[in-house]
N, C-alpha and C positions, 0 to 999 in steps of 0.2 A: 647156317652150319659153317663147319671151317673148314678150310683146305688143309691137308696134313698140316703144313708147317706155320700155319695160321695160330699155335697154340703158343702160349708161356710155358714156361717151365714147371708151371704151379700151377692149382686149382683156379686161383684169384686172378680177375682178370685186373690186368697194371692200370689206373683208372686213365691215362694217358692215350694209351691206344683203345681205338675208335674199336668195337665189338662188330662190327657191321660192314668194313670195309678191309679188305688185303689188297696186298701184292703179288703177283708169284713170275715166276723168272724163265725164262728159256733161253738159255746160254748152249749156242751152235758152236762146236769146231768140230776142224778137219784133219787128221790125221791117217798119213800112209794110204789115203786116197778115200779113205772113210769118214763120213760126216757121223759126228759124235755130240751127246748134248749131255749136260752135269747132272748129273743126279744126286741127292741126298738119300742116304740108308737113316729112316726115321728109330726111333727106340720104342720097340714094341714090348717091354720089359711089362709093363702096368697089363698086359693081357694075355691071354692064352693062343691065339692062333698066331701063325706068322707069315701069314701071305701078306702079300699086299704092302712092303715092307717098305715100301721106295718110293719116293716123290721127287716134283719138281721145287726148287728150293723158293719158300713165299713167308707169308709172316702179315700182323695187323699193319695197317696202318696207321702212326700217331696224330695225335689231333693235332698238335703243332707242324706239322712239317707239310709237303705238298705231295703229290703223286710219285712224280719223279725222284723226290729226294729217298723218299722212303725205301720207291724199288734199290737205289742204289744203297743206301744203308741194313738196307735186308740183306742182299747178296754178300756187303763184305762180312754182315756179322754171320753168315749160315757159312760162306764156305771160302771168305778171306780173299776174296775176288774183287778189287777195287779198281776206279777210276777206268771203267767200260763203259761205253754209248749204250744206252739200253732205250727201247723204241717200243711203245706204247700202239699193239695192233689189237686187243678187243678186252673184251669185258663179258665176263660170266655169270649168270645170276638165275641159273635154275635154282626155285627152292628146292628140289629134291637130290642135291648133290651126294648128300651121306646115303650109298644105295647099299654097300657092304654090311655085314654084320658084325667083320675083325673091324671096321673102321666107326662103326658108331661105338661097337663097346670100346672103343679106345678114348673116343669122345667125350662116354661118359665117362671114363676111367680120371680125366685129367682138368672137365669142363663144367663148373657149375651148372650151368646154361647149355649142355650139348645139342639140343636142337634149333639154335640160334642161328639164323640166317649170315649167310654173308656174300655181299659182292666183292668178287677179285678184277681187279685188274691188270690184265697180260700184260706181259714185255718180253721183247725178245732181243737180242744179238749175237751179233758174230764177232770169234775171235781166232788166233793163233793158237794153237794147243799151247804149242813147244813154251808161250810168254806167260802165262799162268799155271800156277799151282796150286789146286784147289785141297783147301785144309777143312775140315767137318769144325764146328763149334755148338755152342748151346744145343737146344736139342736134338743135332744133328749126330749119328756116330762116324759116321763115314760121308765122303764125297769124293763123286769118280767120274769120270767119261764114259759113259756108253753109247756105242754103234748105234744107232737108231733102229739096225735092221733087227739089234737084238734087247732092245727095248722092254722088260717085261709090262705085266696088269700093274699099274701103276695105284698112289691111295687116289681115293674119290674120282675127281672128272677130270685129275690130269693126265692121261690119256686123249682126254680130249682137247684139253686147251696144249697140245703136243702137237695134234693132228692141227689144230685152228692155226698155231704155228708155222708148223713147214706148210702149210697153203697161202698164211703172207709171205712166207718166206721165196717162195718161185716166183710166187705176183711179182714179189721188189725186185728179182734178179733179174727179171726181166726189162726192168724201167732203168735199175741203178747198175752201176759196176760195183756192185758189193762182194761180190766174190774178190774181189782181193784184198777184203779183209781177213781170208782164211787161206791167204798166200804169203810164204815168205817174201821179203823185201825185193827181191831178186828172182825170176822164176819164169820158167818156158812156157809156152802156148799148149804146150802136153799138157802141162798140170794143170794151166789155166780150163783147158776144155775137161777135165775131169772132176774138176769143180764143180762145172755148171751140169755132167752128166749125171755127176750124183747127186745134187740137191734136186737136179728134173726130174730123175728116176728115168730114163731114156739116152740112148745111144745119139752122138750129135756127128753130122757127115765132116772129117777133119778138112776137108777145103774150102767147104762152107762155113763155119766155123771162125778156120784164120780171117776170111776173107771180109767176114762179116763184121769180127771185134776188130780188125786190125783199122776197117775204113772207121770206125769212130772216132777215132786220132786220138788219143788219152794213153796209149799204151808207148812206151818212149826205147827202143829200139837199144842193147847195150852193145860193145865192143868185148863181149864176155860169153862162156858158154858152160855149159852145164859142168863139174869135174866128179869125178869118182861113180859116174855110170855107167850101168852094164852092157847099152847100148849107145849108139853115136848121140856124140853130142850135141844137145839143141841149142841154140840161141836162145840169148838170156833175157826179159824187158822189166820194166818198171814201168808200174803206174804213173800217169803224170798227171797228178791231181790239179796243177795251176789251167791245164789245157782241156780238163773236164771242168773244172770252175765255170770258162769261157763256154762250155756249152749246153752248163746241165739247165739253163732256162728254157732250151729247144725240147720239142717232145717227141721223144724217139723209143722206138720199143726192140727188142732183140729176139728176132722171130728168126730159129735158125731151122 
């Protein structure tokens, strides 16, 4: 079976892409202290009910092209989001994915074959809100940021490949300094620690914390402090990727 966005535009499947294998995407940002992930509004026009409206944005894969390339060529063509690291953590393949009744008759509404197996392939990343602007195309009507906390029933099992998500997603925070790929260029240890609270889903003790990121040495101290806030100003840092280079072969974990 297919994952929402697993479908053509038409009945006919394009003989090109492979019936049997996707893609599908989870695209994390962080905004105003809330972690947010893209959603597509699919086009339920071909049926009658209209739950179930929303997915994560995926698509076949072509036979000519590799895993990677496809993930990235799905995402710019669903929602014009290009030239992202996108990171390859699992793979789905219950045959009974289509458990809905709006989503199978959608299946059969648009799929010669609607009961046709398929495996997906996860990817996920993180970005900057403020650096993209996600635009809907082909079968997409819309595409938007939502909250995580208010996430609805998503089509088929991406609800679950959401959740398989944010559980790679805390695993890596804790191996990598990724969280500062959902940080402006420039940014204090406030925000930096409210990162990592909300993707943990838990409260992190702020002295333990500083004390903790700050002995990694990667974080590069500025002569600059926060402007136009309602409270005292903090000190500003930057990542210093050359002096994480020098020690991401050490294995170290971030147990605060």
């Amino acid at each position: 079976m297919y994952t929402l966005l697993d479908m053509p535009t038409t009945g006919n499947l394009n003989s090109q892409l492979n019936p049997h294998v996707s893609v599908d995407c989870v695209i994390f940002g962080f905004d105003e202290g809330d972690l947010k992930v893209l959603l597509i509004e699919r086009d339920l026009d071909t049926i009658d009910h209209k739950t179930l409206r929303y997915s994560l944005p995926g698509n076949l894969v072509d036979d000519n092209e590799d895993l990677d390339t496809s993930a990235g060529r799905v995402l710019k063509e669903l929602t014009n989001l290009d030239n992202i690291f996108l990171e390859q953590f699992y793979a789905f393949g219950d045959p009974l994915r289509v458990k809905n009744s709006a989503d199978a008759q959608w299946l059969n509404a648009i799929r010669d074959v609607p009961t046709a197996r398929v495996i997906t392939i996860a990817y996920y990343s993180l970005v900057k809100i403020g650096d993209y602007q996600p635009a809907p195309s082909s079968f997409a009507r819309k595409a938007f940021w939502c909250p995580i906390s208010e996430v609805p029933a998503l089509a088929f099992d991406h609800n679950k490949i959401l959740d398989q998500a944010l559980i790679s997603l805390k695993t890596k925070l804790r191996i990598q300094p990724i969280g500062f790929e959902l940080l402006p260029d420039k940014f204090s240890l406030g925000q930096l620690q409210k990162v990592y609270e909300t993707i943990l889903g838990t409260s992190l003790d702020k002295r333990n914390f500083r004390r903790k990121i700050l002995n990694k040495g990667f974080l590069k101290p500025l002569q600059e402090k926060q402007k136009g806030v309602p409270h005292k100003r903090a000190r500003l840092f930057e990542f210093d990727k050359e002096a994480y280079d020098k020690l991401k072969s050490e294995q170290f974990y971030f147990e605060f």
